[in-house]
C-alpha positions as a Markdown table, in Angstrom:
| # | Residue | x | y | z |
|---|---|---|---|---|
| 1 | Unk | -7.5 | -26.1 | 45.4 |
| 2 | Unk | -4.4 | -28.4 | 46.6 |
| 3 | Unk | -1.4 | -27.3 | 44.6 |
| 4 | Unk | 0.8 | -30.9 | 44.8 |
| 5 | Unk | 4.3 | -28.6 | 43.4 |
| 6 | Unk | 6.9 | -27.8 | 46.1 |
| 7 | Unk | 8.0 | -24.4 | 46.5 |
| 8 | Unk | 11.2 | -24.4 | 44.8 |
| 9 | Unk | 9.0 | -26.2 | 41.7 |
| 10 | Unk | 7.0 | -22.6 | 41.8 |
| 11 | Unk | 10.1 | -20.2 | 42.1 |
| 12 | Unk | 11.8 | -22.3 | 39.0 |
| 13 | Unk | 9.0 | -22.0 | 36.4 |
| 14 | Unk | 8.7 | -18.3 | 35.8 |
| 15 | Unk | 12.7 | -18.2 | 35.8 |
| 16 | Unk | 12.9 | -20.9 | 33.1 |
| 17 | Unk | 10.2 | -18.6 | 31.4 |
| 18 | Unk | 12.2 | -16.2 | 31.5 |
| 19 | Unk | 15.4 | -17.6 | 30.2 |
| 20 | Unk | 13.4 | -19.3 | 27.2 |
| 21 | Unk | 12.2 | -15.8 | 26.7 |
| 22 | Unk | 15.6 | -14.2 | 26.7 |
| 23 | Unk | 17.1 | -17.0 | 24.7 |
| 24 | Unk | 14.6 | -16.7 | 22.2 |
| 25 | Unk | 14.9 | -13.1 | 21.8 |
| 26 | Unk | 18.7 | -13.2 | 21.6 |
| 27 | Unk | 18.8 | -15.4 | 18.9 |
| 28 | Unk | 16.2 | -13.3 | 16.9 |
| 29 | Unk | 18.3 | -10.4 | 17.5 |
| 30 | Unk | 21.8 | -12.4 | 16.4 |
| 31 | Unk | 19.2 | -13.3 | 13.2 |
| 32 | Unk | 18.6 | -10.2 | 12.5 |
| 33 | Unk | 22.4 | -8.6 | 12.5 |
| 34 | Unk | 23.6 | -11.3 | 10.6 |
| 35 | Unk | 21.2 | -11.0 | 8.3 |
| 36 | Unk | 22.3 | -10.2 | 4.5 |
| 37 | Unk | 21.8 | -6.4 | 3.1 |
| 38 | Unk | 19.7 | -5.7 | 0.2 |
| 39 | Unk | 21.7 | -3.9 | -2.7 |
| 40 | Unk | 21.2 | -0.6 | -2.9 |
| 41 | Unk | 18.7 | 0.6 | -5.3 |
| 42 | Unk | 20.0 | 3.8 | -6.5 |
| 43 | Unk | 22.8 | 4.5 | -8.1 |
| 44 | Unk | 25.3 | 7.7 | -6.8 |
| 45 | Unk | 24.3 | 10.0 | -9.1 |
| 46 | Unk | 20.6 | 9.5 | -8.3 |
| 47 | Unk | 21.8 | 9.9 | -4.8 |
| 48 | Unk | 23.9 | 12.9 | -5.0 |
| 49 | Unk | 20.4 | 14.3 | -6.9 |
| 50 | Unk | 18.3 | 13.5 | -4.6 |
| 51 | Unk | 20.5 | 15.3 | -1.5 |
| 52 | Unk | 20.7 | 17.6 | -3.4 |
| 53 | Unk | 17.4 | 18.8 | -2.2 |
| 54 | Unk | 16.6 | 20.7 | -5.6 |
| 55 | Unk | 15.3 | 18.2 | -7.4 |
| 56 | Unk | 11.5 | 18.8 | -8.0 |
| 57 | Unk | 8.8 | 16.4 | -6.3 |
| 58 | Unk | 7.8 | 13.6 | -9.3 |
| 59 | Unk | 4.0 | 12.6 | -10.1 |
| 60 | Unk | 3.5 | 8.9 | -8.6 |
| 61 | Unk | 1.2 | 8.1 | -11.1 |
| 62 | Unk | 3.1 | 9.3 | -14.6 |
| 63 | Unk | 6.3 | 10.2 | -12.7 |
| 64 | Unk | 6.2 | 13.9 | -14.2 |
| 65 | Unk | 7.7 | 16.4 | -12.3 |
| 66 | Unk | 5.6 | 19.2 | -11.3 |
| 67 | Unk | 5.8 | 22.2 | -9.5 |
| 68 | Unk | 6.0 | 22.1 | -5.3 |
| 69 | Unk | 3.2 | 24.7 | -5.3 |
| 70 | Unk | 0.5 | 22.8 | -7.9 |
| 71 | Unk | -2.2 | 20.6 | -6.7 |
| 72 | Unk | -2.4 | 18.4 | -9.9 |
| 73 | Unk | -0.3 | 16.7 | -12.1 |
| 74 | Unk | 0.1 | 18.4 | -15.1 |
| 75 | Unk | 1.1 | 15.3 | -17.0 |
| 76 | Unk | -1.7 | 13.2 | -15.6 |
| 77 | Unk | -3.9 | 15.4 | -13.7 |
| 78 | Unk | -3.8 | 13.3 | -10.6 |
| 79 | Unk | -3.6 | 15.0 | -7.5 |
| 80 | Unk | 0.0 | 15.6 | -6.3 |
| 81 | Unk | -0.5 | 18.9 | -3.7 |
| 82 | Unk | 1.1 | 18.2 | -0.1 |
| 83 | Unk | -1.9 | 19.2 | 1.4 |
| 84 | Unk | -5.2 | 18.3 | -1.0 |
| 85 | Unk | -6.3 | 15.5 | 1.6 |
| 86 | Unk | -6.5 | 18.2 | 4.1 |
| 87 | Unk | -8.5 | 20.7 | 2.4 |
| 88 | Unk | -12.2 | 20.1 | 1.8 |
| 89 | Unk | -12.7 | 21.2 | -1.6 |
| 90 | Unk | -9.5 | 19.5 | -2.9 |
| 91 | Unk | -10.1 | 16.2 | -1.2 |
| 92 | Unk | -13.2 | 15.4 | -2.9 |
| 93 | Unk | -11.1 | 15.6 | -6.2 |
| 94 | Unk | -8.5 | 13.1 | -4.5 |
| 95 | Unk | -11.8 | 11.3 | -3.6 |
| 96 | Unk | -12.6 | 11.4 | -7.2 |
| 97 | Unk | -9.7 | 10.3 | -8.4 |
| 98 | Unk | -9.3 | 7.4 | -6.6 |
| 99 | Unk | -13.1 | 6.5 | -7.6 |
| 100 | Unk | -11.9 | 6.8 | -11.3 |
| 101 | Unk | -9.6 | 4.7 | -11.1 |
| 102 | Unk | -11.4 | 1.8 | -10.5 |
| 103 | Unk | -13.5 | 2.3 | -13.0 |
| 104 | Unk | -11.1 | 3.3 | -15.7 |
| 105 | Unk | -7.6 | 2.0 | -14.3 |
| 106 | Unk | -5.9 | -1.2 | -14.0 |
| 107 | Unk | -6.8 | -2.3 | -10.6 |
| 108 | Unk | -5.4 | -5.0 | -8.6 |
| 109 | Unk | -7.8 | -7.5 | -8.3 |
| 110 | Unk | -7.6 | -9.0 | -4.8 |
| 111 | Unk | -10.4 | -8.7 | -2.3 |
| 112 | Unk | -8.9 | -5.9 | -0.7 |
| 113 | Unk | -9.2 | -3.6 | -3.4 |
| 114 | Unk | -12.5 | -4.5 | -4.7 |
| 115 | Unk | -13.8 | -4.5 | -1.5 |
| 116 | Unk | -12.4 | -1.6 | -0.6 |
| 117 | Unk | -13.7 | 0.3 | -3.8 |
| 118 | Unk | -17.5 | -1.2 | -3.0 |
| 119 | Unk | -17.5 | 0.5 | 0.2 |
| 120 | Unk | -15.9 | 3.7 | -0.5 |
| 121 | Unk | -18.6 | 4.4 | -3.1 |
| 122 | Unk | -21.2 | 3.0 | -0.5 |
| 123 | Unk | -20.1 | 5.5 | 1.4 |
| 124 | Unk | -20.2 | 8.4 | -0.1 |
| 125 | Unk | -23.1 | 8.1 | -2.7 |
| 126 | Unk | -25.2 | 5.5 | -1.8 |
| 127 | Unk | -28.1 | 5.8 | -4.1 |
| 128 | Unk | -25.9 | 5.9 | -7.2 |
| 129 | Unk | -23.4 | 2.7 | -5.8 |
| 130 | Unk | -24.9 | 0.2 | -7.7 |
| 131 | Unk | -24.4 | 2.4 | -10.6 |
| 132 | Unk | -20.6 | 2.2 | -9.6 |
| 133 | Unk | -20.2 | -1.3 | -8.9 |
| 134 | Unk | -21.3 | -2.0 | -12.8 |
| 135 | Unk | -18.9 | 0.1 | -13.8 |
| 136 | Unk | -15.9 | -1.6 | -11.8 |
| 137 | Unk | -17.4 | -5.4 | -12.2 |
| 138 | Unk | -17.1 | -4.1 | -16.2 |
| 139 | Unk | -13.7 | -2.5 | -15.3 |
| 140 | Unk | -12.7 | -5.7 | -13.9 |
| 141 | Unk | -13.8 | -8.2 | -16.4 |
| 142 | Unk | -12.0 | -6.1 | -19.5 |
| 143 | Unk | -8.8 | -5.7 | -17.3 |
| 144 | Unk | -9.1 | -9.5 | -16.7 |
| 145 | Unk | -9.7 | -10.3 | -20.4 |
| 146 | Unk | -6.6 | -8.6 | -21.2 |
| 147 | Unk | -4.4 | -10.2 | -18.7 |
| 148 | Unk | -5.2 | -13.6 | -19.8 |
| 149 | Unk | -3.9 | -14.8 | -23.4 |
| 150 | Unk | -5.7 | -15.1 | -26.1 |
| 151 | Unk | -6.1 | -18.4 | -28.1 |
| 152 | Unk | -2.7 | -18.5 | -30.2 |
| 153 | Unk | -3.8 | -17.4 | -34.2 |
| 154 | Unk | -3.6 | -19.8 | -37.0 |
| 155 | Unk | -1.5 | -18.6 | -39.8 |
């Protein structure tokens, strides 16, 4: 093929590209410094606690505190231990718990989750997923009823 560009044309493209590309990066970078911190959240004396390094690990679920060394929330009974994903017996109760949850907890209802719930339990007991997916459509359409309003009551 017959390339009609001079070349000086050829040598100059890929250093405008380049330029552009610097350019474009510098001002991203000025962006970036200039832009406005967010506030921090914490206060000092939360901040001197948690330095501190004494304060004990907090349930994420109930936000009980509980003991470095259990596995389970004792306020909750959700599973807190640092390692219960790694071992095989505890991980089907963090399995488990997770599971419940969609069938008993409030559950963000995107496609995401759901989805994600659907195949989980396909997963890992497929005969009895069917079963499951009542359960979390009827999770879902009680959590819905109660995030909607009512009709307002006549007095």
């Amino acid at each position: 093929m017959y390339d009609d560009r001079s070349e000086a044309e050829r040598q100059l493209l890929p250093l405008v590209v380049m330029l552009l590309t610097g350019a474009a990066v510098w001002l991203v970078v000025q962006w970036i410094r200039t832009a406005a911190s967010k506030p921090e959240p914490w206060d000092a004396h939360w901040e001197k606690t948690l330095e501190e390094g004494d304060a004990p690990p907090v349930c994420e679920h109930c936000s009980a505190p509980y003991a470095e060394t259990d596995w389970f929330c004792p306020g909750c009974g959700a599973s807190v231990g640092a390692y219960n994903n790694y071992s095989p017996y505890l991980y089907l109760f963090s399995l488990g718990e997770g599971l419940r949850r969609g069938t008993s907890g409030a559950v963000p209802v995107n496609w995401l989750s759901v989805g994600g719930y659907m195949l989980l339990s396909l997963a890992f007991f497929f005969i009895l997923a069917p079963i499951y997916w009542v359960m979390l459509w009827l999770n879902l359409s009680q959590h819905g009823r109660q995030a909607s309003p009512g009709p307002a009551a006549s007095s």
